[in-house]
N, C-alpha and C positions, 0 to 999 in steps of 0.2 A: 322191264322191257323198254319205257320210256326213257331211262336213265340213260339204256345202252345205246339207244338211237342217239341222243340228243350228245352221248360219246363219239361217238362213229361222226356223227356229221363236223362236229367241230374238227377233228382230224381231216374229215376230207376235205377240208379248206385250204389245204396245201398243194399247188398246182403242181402239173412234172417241173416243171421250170423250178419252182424255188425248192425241190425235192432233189434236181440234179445238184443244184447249189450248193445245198447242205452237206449233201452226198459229199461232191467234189472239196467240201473246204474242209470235211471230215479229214478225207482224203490227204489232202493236203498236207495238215495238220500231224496225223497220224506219220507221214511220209517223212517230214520234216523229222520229228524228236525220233524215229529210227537213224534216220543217218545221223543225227546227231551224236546220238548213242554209240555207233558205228565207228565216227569219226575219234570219239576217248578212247574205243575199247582197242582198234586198226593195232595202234602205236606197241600195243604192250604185245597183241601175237606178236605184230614182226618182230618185233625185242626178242620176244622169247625162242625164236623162230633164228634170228642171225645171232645169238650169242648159245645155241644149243652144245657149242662145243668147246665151252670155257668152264671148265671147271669150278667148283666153290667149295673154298677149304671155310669160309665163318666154323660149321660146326663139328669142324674135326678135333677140336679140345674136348667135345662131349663124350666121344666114344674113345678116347683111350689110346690107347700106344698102339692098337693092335691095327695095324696098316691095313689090311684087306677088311676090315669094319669103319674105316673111314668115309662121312658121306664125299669127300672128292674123289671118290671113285666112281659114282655113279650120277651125283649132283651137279649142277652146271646153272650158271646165271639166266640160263632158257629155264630152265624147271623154274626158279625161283620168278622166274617175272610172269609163268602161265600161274603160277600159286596167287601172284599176286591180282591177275586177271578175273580168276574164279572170284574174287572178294569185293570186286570192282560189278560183277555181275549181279552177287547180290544185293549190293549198294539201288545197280537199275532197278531190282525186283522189288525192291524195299517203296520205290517212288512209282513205280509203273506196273510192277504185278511179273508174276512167272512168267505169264505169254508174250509180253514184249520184252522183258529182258531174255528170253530164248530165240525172240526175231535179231534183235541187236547181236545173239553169239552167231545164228548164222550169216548176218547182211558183213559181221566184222572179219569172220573166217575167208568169208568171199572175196574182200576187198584185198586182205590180207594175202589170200594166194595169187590175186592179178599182181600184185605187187611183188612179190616175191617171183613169179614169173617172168614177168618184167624186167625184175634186174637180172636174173640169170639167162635171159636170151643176149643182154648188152653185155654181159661178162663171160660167153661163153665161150669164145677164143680164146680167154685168158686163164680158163681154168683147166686144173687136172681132176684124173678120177679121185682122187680123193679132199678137194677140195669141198665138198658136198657131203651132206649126211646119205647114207644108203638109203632103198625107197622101201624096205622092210622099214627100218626105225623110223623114217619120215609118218609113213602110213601111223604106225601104232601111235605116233608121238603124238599126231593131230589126232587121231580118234579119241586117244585115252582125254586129251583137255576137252575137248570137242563135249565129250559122252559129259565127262564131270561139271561142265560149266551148265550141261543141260538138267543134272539131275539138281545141280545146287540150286537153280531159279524153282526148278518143282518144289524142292522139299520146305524153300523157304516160303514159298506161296502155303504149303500145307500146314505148317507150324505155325505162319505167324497168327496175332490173336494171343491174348489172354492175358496175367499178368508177370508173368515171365520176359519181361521185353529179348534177354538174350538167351532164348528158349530158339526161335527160328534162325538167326543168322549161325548160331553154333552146329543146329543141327545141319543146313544147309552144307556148311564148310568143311562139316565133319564128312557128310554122305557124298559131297562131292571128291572129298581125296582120297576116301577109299575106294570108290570106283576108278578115280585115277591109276591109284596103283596098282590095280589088279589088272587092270589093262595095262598099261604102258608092262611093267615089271615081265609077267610071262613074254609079253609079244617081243620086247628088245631083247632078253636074255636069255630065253627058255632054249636049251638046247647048245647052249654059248661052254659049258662050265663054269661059269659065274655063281659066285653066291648070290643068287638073285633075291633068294626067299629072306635070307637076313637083309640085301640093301633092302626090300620092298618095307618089312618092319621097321628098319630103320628110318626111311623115308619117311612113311606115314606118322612116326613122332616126330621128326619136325614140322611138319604141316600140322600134327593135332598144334601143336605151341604156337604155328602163327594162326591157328582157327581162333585159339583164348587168345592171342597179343589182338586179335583183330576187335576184339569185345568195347573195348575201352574208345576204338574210333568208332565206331559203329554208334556205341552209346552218343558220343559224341554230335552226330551229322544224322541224329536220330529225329531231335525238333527241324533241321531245312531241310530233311528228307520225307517231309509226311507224304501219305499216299494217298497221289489223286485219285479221285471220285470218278470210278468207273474203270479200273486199272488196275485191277486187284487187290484195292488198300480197304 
């Protein structure tokens, strides 16, 4: 009982004043390395966001002669730069934990859509209706990254630990492109006549192959990415 007294009193030695302080410089602090976060993640939605409608032949040698299994059918240098965003996510989560790299996807989504609003109010005399993605594909396309970017910072918060070092960012990058593609795939195609169900499998082997290419930077950026204390490392 003495112990706990003699705990408690020492703690209440902290006035409101230098309690707002700390508060506030927490604050601060915390405030700042989200937008920071914010500010690397911003670049690559938009990227992926204004190139959604550029096609990518890279891996059409993989699948063969047979035209309507080719990923530039359905692949485009927006997919390939949100793939690359998810890996960038788990990079924050590896140095700051699940919960702040999920604050970073939403403060970057956000920045991302004023901007993109932004320039479509300044460009809107000059465009036609088809200058623009449809608000079906739009919708699905930000949910399906949105949803995956969310679940890859969970699963790698879950997995990481042990001695497996690429046991959590594999798992993370894995579980984030399959929720990708089960969203994005039905929601753009379902109903289209599209072979949806083969591009979706085909999709998701490419992205398993940048989940492994991803292995070796990871390893890499593995000692300047250790996890601060208190952040979920």
């Amino acid at each position: 009982m003495e112990a706990s007294a003699a705990v408690e009193k020492r703690h209440s030695k902290e006035t409101a004043l230098q309690r707002f302080v700390r508060q506030s410089v927490d604050l601060s602090t915390t405030f700042s390395r989200l937008s920071l976060l914010a500010v690397i993640l911003t670049p690559l939605l938009l990227a992926s966001f204004l190139t959604v409608d550029i096609p990518t032949r890279t891996f059409d040698v993989l699948f063969g002669e047979t035209l309507a299994a080719r990923p530039s059918n359905w692949l485009s240098a927006g997919g390939l730069f949100v793939s690359a965003a998810l890996l960038l996510v788990i990079l924050f989560a590896r140095k700051y934990g699940g919960d702040e790299a999920s604050s970073a996807v939403t403060a970057s989504w956000g920045l991302a859509a004023i901007a993109v609003f932004a320039e479509l109010s300044y460009l809107a005399p000059a465009l036609e209706g088809d200058d623009m993605p449809g608000t079906r594909f739009t919708i699905v396309f930000v949910a399906s990254a949105m949803a995956a970017q969310y679940i890859a910072a969970n699963v790698y918060d879950v997995a990481r630990g042990g001695d497996s070092w690429w046991r959590a960012p594999l798992y993370a990058a894995l579980s984030g492109y399959i929720v990708y593609v089960l969203i994005y795939f039905p929601g753009v195609y379902f109903g289209t006549g599209a072979p949806w169900l083969n591009w979706m499998v085909g999709d998701f082997a490419i992205k398993a192959m940048l989940a492994f290419a991803f292995l070796p930077i990871y390893g890499f950026l593995r000692k300047s990415l250790k996890p601060q204390s208190g952040y979920g490392g």
